[in-house]
N, C-alpha and C positions, 0 to 999 in steps of 0.2 A: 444507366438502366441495365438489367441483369440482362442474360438468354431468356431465362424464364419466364419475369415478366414480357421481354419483345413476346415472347410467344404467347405469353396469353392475351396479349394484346392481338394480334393477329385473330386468336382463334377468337374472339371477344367479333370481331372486322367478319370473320367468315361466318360465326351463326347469323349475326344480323343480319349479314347479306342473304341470305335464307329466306328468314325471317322477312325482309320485303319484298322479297321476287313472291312469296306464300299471299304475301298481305296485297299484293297490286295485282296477282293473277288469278283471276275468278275459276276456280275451276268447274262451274254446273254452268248449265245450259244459259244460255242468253232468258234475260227475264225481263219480264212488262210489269212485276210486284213490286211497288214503291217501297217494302220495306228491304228486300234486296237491293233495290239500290241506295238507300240511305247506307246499310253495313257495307258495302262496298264503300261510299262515298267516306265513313267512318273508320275502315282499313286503309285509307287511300291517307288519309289525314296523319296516321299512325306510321306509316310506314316514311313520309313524309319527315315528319318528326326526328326518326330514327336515324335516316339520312342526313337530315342535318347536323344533327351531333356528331355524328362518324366523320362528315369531312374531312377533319383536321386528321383524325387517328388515319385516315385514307391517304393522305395526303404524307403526310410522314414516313407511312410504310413505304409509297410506292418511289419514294426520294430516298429511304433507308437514313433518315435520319430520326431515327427514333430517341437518340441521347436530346434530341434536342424536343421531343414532347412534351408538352405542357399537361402530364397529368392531372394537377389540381383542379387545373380549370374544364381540364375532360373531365372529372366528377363532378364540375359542379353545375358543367351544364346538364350532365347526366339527372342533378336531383331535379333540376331547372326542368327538365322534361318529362319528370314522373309526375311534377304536379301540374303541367302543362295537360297533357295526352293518357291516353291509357296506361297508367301506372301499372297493371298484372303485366303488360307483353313488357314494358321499358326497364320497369324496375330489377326483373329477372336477369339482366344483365349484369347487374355488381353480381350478381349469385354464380355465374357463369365465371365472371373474371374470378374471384375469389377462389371458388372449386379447381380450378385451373392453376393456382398457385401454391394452393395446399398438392399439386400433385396428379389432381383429378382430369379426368378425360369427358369433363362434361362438354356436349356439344349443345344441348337444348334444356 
């Protein structure tokens, strides 16, 4: 695996990590409205999701053994989870990685 790709792997690992501290941490007032907490209960699912794919990428990084990533299978659980869960937050993710290899400084 190149530098560039480790790295966009990486940065691919830090938006998500974002992305679920955003989705698991309510930022408004504590609420008694049942449809506030279904979207909660619905980001919580998403964020869930997202975490579970990252594992492995997590895991890899934090052992620096990234030569030994199994990309294919990280994309494929990647597709595995856009039609699982929230396809607009999941799918955005190839867009990030890609952006990131073309050069690009996308974080979100």
């Amino acid at each position: 695996m190149t530098n560039e790709e480790v790295k966009a792997y990486k940065n691919l690992l830090y938006v998500a990590t974002l992305d679920i501290r955003i989705l698991c941490q309510s930022r408004s007032k504590p609420s008694l409205n049942p449809r506030v907490w279904r979207q909660q209960y619905l980001d919580s699912i998403t964020a869930g999701s997202i975490a579970d794919w990252l594992h492995n990428l997590a895991l890899a990084v934090a052992e620096d053994r990234m030569d030994d990533f199994d990309t294919d299978q990280f994309w494929r659980s990647h597709k595995y989870h856009c039609t699982r869960d929230r396809r607009d937050v999941i799918a955005r993710y190839r867009d990030i990685f890609d952006d990131r290899m073309r050069g690009g400084n996308r974080i979100c």
